[in-house]
PDB file of N, CA, C and O in Angstrom:
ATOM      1  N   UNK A   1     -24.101  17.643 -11.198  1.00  0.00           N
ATOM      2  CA  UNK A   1     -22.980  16.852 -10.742  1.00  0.00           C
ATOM      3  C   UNK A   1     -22.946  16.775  -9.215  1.00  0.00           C
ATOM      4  O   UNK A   1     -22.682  15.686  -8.704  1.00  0.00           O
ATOM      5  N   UNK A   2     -23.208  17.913  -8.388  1.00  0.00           N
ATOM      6  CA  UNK A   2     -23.346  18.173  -6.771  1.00  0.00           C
ATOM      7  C   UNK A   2     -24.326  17.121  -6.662  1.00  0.00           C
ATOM      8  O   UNK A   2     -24.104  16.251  -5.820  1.00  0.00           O
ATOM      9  N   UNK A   3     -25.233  17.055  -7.270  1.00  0.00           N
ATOM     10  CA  UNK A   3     -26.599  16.742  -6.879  1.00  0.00           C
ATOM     11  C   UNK A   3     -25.991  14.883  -6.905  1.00  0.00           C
ATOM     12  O   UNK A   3     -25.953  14.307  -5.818  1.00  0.00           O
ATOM     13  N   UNK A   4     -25.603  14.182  -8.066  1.00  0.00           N
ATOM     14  CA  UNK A   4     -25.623  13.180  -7.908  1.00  0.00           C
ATOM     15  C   UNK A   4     -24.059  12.579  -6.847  1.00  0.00           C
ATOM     16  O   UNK A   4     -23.796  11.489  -6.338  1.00  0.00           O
ATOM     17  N   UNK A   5     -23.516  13.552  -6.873  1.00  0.00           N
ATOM     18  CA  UNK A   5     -22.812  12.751  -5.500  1.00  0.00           C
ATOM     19  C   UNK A   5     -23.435  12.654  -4.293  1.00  0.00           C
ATOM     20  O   UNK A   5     -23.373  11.828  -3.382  1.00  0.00           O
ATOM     21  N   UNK A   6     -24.099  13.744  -4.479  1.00  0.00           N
ATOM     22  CA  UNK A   6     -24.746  13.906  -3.075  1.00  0.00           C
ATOM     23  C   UNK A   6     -26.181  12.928  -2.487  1.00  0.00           C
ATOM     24  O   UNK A   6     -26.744  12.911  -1.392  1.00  0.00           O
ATOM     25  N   UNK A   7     -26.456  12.105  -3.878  1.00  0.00           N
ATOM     26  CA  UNK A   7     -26.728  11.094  -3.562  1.00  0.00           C
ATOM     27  C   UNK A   7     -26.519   9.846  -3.467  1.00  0.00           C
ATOM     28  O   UNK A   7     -27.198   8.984  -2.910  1.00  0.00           O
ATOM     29  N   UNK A   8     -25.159   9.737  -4.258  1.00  0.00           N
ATOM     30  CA  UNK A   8     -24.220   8.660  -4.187  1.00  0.00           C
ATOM     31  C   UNK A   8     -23.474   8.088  -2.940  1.00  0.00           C
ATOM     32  O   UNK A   8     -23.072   6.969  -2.621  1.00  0.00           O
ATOM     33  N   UNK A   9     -23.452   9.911  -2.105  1.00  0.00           N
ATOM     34  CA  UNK A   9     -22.761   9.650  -0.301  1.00  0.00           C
ATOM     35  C   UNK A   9     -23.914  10.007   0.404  1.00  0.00           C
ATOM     36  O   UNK A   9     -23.640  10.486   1.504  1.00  0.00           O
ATOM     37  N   UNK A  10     -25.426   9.924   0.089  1.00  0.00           N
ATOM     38  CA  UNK A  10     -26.212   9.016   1.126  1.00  0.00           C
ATOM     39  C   UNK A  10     -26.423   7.827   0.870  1.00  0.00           C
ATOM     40  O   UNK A  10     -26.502   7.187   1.919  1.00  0.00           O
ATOM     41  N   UNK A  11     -26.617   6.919  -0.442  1.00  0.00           N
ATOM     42  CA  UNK A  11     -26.496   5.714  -0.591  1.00  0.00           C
ATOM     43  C   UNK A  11     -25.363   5.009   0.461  1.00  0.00           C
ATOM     44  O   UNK A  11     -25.541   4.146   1.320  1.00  0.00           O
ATOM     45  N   UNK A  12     -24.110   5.731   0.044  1.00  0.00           N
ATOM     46  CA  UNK A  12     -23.381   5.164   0.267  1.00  0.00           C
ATOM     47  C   UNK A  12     -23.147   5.073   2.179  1.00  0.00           C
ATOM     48  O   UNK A  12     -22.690   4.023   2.630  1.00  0.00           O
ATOM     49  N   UNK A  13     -23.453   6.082   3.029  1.00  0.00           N
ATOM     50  CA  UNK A  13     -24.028   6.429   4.172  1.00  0.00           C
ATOM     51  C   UNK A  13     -25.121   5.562   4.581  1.00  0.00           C
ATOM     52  O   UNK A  13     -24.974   5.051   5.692  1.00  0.00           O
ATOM     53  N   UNK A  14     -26.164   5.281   3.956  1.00  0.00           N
ATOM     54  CA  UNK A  14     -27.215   4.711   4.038  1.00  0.00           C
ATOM     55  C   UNK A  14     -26.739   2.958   4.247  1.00  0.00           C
ATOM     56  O   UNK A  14     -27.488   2.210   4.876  1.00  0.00           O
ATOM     57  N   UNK A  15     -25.775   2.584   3.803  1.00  0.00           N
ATOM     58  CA  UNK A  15     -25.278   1.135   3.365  1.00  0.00           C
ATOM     59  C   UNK A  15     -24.201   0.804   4.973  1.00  0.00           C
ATOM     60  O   UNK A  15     -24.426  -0.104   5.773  1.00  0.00           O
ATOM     61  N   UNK A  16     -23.502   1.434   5.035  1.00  0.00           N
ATOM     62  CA  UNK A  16     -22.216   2.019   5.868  1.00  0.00           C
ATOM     63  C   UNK A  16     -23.152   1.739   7.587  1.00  0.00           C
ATOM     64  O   UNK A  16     -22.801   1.101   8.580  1.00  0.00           O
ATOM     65  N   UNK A  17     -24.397   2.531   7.302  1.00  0.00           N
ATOM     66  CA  UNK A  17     -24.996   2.625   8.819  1.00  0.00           C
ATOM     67  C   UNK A  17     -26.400   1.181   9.157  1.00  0.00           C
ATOM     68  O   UNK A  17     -26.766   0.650  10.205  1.00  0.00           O
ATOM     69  N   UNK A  18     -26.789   1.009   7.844  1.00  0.00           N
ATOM     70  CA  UNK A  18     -27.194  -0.366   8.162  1.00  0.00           C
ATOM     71  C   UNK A  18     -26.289  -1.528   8.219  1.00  0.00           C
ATOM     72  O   UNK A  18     -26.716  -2.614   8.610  1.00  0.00           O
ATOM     73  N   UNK A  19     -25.006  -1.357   7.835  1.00  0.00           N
ATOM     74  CA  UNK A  19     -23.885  -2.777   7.983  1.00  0.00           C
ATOM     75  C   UNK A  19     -23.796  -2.286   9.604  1.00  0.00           C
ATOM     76  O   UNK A  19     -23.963  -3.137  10.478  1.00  0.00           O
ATOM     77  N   UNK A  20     -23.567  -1.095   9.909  1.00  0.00           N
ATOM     78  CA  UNK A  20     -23.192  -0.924  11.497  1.00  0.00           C
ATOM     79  C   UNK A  20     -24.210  -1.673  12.362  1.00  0.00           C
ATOM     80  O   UNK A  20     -23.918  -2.675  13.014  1.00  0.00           O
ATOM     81  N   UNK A  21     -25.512  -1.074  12.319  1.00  0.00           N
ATOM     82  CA  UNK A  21     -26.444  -2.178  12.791  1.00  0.00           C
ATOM     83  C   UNK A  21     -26.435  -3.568  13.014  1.00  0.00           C
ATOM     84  O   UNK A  21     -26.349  -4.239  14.043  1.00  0.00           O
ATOM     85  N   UNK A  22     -26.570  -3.916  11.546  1.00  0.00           N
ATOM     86  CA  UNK A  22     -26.710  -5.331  11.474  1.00  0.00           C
ATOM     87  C   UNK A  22     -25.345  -6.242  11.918  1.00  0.00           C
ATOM     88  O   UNK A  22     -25.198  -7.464  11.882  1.00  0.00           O
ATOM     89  N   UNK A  23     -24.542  -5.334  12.287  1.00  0.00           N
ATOM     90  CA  UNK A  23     -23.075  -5.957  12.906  1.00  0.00           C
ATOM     91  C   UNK A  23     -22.887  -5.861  14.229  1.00  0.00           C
ATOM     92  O   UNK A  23     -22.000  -6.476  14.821  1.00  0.00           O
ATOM     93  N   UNK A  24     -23.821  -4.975  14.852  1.00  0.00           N
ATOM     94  CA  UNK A  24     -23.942  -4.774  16.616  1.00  0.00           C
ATOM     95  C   UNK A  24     -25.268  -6.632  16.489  1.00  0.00           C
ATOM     96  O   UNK A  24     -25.284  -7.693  17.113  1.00  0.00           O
ATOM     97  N   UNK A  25     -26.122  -6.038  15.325  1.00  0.00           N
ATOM     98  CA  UNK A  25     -27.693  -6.558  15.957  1.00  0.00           C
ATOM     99  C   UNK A  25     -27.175  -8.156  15.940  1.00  0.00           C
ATOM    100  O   UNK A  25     -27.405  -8.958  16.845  1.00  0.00           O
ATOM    101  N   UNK A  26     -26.325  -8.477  14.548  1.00  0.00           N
ATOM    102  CA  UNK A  26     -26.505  -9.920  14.609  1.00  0.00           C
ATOM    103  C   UNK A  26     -24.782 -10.563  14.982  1.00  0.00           C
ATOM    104  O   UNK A  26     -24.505 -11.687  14.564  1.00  0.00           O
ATOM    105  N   UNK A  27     -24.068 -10.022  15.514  1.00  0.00           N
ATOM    106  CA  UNK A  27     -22.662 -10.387  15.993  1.00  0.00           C
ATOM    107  C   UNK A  27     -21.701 -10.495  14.637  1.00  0.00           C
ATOM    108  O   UNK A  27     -20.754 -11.275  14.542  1.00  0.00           O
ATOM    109  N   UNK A  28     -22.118  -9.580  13.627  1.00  0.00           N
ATOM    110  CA  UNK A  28     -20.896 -10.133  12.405  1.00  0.00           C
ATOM    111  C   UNK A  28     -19.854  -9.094  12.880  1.00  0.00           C
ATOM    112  O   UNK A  28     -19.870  -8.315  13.833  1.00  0.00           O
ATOM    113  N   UNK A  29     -18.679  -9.403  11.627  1.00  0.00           N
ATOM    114  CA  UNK A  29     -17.831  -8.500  11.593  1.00  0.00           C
ATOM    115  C   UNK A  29     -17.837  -7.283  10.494  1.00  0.00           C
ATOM    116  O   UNK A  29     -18.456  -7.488   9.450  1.00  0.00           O
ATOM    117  N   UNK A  30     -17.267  -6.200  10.655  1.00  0.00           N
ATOM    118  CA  UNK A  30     -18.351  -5.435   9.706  1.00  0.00           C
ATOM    119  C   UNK A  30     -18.137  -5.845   8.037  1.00  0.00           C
ATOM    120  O   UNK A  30     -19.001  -5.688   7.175  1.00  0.00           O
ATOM    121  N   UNK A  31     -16.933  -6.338   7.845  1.00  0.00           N
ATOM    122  CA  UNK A  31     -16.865  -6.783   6.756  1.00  0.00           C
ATOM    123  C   UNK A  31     -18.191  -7.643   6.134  1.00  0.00           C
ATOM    124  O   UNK A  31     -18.784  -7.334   5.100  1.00  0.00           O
ATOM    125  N   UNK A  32     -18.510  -8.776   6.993  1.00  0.00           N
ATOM    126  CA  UNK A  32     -19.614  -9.491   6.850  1.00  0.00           C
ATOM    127  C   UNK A  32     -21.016  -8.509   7.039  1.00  0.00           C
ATOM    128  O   UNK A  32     -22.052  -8.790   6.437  1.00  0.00           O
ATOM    129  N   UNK A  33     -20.939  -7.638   7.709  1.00  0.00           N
ATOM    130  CA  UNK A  33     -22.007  -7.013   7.311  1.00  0.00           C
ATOM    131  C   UNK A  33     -22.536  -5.898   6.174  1.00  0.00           C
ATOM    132  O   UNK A  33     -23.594  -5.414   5.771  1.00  0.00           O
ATOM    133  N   UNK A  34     -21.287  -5.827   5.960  1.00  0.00           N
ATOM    134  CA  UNK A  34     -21.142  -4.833   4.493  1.00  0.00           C
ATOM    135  C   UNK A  34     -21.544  -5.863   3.153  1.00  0.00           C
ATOM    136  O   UNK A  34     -22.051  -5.323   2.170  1.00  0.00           O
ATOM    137  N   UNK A  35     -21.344  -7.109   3.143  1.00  0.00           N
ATOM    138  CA  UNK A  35     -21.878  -7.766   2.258  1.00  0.00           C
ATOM    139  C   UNK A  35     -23.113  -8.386   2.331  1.00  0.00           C
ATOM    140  O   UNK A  35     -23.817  -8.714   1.376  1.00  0.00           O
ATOM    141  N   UNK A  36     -23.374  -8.548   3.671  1.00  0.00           N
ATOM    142  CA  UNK A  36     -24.972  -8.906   3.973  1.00  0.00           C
ATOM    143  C   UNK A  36     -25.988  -7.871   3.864  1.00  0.00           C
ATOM    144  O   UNK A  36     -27.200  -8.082   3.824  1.00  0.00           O
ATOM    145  N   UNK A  37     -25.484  -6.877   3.825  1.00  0.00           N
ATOM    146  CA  UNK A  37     -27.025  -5.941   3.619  1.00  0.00           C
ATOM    147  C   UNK A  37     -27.660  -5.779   2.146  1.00  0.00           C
ATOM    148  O   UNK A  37     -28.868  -5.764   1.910  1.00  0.00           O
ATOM    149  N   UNK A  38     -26.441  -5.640   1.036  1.00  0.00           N
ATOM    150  CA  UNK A  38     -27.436  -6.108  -0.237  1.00  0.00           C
ATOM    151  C   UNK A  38     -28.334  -6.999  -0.202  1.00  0.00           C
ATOM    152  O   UNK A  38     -29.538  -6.748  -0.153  1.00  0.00           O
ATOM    153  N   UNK A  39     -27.611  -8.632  -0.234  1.00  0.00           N
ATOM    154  CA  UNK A  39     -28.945  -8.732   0.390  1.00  0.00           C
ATOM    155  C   UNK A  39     -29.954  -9.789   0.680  1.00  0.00           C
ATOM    156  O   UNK A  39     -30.508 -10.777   0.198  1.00  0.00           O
ATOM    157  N   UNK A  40     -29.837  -8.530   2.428  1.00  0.00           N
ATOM    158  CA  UNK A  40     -31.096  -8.134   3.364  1.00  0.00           C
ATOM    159  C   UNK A  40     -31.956  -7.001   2.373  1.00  0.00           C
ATOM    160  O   UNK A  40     -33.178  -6.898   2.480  1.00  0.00           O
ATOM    161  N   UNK A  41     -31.407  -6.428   1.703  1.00  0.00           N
ATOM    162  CA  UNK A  41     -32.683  -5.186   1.243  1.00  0.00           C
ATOM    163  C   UNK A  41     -33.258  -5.925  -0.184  1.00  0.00           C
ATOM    164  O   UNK A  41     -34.458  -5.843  -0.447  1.00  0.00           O
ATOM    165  N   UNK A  42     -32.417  -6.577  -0.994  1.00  0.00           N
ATOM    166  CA  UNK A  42     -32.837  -7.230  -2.016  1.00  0.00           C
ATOM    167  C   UNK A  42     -33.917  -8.391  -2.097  1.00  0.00           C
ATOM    168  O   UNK A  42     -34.917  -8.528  -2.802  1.00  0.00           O
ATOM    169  N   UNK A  43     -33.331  -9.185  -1.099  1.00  0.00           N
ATOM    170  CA  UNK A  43     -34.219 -10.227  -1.127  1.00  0.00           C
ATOM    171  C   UNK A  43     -35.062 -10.215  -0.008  1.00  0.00           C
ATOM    172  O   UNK A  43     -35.906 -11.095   0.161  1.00  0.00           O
ATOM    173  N   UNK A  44     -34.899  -9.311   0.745  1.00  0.00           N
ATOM    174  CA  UNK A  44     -35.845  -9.428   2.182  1.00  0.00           C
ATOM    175  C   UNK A  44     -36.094 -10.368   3.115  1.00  0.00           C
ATOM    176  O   UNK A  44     -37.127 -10.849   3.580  1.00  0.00           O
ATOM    177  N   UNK A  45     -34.705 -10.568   3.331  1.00  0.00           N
ATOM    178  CA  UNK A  45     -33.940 -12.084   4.542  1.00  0.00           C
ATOM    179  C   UNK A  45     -34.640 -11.429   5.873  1.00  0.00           C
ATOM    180  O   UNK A  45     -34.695 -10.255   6.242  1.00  0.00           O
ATOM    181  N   UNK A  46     -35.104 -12.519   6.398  1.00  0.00           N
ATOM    182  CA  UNK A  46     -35.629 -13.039   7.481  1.00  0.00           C
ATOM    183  C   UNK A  46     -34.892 -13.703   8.301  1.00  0.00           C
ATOM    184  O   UNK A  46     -34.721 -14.921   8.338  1.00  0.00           O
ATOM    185  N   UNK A  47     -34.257 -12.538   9.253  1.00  0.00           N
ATOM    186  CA  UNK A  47     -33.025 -13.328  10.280  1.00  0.00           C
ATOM    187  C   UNK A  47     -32.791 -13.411  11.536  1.00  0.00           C
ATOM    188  O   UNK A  47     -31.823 -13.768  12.208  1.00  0.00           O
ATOM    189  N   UNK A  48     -33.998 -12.965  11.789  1.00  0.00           N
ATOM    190  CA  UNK A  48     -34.136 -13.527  13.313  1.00  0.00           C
ATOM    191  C   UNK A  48     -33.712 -14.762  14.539  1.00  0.00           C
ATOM    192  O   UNK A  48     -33.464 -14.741  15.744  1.00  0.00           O
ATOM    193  N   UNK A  49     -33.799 -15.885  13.385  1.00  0.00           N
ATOM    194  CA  UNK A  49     -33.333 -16.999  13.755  1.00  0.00           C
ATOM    195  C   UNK A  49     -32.034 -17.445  13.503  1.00  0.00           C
ATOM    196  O   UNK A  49     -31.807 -18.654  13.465  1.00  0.00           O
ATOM    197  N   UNK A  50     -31.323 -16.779  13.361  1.00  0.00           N
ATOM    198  CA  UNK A  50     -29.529 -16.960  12.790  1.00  0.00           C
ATOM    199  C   UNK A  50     -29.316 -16.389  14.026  1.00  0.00           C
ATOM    200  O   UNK A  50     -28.336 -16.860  14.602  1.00  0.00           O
ATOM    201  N   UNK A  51     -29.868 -15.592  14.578  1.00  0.00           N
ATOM    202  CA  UNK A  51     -29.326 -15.087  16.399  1.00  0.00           C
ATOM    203  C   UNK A  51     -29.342 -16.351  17.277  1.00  0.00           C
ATOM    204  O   UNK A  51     -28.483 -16.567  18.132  1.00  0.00           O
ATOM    205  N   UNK A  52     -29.924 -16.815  17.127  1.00  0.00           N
ATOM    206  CA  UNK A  52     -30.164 -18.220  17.827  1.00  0.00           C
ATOM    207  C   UNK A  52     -29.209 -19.486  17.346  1.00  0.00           C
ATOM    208  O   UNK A  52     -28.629 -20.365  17.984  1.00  0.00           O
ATOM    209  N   UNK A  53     -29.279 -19.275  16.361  1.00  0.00           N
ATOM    210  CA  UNK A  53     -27.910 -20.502  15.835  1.00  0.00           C
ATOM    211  C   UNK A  53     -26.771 -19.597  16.034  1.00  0.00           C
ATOM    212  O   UNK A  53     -25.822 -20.240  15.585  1.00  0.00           O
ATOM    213  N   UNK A  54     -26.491 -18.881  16.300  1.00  0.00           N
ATOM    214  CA  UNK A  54     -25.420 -17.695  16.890  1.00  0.00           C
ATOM    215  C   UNK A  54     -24.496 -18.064  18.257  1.00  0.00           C
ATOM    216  O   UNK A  54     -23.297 -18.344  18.296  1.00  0.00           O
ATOM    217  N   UNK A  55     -25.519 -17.962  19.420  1.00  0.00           N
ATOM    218  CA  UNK A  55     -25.825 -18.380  20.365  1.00  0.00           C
ATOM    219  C   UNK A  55     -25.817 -19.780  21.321  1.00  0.00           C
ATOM    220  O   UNK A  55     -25.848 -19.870  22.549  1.00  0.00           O
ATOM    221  N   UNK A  56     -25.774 -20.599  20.519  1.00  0.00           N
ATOM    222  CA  UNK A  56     -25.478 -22.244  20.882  1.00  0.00           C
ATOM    223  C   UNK A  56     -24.342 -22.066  21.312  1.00  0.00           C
ATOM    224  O   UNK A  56     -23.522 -21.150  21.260  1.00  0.00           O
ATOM    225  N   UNK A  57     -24.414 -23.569  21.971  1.00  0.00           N
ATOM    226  CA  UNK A  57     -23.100 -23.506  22.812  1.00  0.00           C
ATOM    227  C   UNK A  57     -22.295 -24.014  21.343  1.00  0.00           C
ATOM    228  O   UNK A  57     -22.831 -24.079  20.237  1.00  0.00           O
ATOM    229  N   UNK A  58     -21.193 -24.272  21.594  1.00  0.00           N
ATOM    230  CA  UNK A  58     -20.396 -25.089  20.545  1.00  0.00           C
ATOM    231  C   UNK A  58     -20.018 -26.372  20.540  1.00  0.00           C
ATOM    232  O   UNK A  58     -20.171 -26.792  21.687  1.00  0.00           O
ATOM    233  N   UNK A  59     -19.637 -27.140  19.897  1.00  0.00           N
ATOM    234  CA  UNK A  59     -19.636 -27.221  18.775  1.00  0.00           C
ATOM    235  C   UNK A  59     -21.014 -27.307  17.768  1.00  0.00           C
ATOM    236  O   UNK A  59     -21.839 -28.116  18.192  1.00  0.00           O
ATOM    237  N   UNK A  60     -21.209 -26.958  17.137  1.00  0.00           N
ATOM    238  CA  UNK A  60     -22.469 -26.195  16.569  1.00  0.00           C
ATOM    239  C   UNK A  60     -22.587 -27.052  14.784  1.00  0.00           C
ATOM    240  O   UNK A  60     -21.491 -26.992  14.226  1.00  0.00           O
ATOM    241  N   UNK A  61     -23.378 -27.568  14.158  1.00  0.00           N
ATOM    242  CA  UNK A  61     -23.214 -27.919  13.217  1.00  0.00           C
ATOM    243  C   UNK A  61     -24.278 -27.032  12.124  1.00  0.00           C
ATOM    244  O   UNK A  61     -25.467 -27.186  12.404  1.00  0.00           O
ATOM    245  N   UNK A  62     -24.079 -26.396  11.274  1.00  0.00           N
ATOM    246  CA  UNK A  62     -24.804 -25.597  10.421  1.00  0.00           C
ATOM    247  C   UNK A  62     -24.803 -26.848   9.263  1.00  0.00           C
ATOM    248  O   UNK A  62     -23.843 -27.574   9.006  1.00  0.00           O
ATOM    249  N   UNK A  63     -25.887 -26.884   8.760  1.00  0.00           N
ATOM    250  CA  UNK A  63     -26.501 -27.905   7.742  1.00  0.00           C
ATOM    251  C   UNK A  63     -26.869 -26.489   6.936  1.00  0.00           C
ATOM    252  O   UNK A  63     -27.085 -25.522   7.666  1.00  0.00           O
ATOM    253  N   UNK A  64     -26.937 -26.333   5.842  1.00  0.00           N
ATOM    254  CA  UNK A  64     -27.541 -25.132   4.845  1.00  0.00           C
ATOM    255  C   UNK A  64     -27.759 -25.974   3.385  1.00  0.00           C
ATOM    256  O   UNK A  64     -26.895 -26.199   2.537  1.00  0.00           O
ATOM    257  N   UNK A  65     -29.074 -26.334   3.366  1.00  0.00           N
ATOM    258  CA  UNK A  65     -29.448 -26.935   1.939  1.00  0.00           C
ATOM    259  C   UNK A  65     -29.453 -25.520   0.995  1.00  0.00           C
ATOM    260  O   UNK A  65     -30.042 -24.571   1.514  1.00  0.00           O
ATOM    261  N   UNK A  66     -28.958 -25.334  -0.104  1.00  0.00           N
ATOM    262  CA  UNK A  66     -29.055 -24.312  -1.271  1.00  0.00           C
ATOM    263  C   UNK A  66     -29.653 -24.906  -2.200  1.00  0.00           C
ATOM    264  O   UNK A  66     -29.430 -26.083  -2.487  1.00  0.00           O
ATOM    265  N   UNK A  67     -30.511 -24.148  -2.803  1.00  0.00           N
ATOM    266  CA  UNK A  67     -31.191 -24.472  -4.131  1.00  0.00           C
ATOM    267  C   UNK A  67     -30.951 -23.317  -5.241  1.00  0.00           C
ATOM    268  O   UNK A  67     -31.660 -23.277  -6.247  1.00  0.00           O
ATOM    269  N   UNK A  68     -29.787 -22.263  -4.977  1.00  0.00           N
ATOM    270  CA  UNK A  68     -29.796 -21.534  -5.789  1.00  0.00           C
ATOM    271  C   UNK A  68     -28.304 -20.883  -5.593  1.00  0.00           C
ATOM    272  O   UNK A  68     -28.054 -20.769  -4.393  1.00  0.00           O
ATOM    273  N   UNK A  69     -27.194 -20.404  -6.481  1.00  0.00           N
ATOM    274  CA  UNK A  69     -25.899 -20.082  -6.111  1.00  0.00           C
ATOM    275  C   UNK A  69     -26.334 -18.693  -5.041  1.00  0.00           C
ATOM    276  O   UNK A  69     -25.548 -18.895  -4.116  1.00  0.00           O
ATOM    277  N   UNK A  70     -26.858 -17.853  -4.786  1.00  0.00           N
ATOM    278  CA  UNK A  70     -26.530 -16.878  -4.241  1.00  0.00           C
ATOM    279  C   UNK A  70     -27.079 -17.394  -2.813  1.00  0.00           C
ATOM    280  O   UNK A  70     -27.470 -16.414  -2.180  1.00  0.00           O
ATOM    281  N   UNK A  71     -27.224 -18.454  -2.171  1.00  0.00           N
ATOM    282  CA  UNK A  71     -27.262 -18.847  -0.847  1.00  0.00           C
ATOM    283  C   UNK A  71     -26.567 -19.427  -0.102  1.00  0.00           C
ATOM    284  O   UNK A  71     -26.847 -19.680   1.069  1.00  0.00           O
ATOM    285  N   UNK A  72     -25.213 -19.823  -0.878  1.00  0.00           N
ATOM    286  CA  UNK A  72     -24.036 -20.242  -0.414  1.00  0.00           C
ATOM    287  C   UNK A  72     -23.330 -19.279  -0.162  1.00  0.00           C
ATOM    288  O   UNK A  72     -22.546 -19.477   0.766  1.00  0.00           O
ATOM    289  N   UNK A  73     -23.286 -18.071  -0.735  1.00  0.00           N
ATOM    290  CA  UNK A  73     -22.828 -16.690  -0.745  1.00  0.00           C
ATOM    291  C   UNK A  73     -23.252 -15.920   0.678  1.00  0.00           C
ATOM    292  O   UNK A  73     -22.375 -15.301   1.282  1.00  0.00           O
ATOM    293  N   UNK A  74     -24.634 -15.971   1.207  1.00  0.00           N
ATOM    294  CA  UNK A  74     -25.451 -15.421   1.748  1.00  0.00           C
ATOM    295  C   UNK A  74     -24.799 -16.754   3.142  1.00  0.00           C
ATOM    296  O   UNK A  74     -24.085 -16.121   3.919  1.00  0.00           O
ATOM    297  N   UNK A  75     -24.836 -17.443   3.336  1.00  0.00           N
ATOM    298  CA  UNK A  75     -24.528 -18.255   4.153  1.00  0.00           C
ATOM    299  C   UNK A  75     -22.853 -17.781   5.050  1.00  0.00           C
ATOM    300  O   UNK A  75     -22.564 -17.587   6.231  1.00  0.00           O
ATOM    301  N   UNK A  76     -22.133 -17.751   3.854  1.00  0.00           N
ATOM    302  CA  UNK A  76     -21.001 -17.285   3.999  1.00  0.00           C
ATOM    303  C   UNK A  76     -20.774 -15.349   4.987  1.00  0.00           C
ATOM    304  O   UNK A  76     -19.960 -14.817   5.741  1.00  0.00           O
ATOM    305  N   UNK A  77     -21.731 -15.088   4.486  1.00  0.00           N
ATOM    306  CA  UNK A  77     -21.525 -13.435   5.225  1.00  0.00           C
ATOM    307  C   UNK A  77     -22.506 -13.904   6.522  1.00  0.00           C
ATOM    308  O   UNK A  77     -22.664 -12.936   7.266  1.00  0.00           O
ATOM    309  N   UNK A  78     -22.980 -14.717   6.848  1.00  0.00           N
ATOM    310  CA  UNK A  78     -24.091 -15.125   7.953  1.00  0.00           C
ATOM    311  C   UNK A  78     -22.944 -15.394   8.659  1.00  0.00           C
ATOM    312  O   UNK A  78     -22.411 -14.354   9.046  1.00  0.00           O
ATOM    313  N   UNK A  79     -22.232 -16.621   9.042  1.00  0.00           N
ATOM    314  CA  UNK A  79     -21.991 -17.198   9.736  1.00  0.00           C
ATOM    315  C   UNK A  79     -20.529 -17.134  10.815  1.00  0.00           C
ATOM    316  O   UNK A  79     -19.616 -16.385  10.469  1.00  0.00           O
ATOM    317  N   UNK A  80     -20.430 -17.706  11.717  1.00  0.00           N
ATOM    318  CA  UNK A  80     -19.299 -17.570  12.696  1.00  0.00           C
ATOM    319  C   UNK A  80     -18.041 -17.473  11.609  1.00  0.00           C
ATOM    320  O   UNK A  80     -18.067 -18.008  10.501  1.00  0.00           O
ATOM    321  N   UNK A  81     -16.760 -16.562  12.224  1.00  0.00           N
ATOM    322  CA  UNK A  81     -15.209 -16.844  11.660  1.00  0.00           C
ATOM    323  C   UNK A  81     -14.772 -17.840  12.106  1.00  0.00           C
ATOM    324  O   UNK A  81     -13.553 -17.676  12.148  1.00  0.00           O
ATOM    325  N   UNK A  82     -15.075 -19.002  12.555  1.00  0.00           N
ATOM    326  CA  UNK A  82     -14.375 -19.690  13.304  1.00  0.00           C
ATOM    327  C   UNK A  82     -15.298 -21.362  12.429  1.00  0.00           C
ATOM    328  O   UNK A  82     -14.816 -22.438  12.785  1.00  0.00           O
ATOM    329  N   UNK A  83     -15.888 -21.392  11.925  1.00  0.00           N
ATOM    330  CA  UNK A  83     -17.145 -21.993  11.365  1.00  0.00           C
ATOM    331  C   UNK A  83     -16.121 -22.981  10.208  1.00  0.00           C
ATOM    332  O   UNK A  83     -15.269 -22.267   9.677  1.00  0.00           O
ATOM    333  N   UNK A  84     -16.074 -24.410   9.766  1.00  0.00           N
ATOM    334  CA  UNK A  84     -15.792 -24.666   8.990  1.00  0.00           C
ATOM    335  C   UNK A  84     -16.481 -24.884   7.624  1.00  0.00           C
ATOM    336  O   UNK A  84     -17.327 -25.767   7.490  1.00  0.00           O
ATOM    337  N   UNK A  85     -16.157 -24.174   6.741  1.00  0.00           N
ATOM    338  CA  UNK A  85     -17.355 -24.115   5.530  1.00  0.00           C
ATOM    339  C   UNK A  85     -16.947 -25.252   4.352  1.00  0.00           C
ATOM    340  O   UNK A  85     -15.959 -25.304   3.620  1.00  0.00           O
ATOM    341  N   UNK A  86     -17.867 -25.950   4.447  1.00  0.00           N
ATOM    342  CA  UNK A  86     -18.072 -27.353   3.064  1.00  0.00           C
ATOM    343  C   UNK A  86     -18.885 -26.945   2.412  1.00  0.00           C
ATOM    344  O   UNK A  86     -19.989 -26.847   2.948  1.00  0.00           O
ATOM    345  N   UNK A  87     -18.734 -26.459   0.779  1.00  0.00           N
ATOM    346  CA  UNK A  87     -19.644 -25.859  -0.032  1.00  0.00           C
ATOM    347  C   UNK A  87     -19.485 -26.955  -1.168  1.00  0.00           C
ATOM    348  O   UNK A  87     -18.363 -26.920  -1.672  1.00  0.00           O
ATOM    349  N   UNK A  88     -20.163 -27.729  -1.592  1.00  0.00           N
ATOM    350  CA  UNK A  88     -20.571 -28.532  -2.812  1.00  0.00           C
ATOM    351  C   UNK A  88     -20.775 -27.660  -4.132  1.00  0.00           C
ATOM    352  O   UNK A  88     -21.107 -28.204  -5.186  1.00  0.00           O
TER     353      UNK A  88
END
């Protein structure tokens, strides 16, 4: 019983300190980064370039073609609070 909490609160540690990261690295809020790291580890997102659409001056237009429901999802923990979201 010790044993599996005790890996349940490094999972859970483990999750907690990569949202911290990825919330300094890519400007979210940590909320948004607590849902973006599933997934970053699941699907193995490539996001280098969301720093850069980050970064623009404003007004900024995000176009996001989806071909699958969990990228409208994934879009949503990506992007500015201030961002108006049109999801089809």
């Amino acid at each position: 019983m010790i044993l599996t909490l005790a890996l349940l609160a490094g999972l859970v540690f483990a999750w907690l300190l990569i949202a911290v990261i990825e919330r300094f690295r890519l400007d979210l809020r940590f909320t948004q980064a607590l849902l973006y790291v599933p997934f970053k580890l699941v699907y193995r997102i490539a996001d280098n370039r969301i720093r850069i659409a980050r970064s623009a001056n404003t007004p900024v237009i995000y176009v996001i073609s989806h071909q699958s429901r969990i990228e409208p999802a994934l879009m949503l923990s990506l992007l500015p609070d201030d961002t108006l979201h049109i999801l089809d």
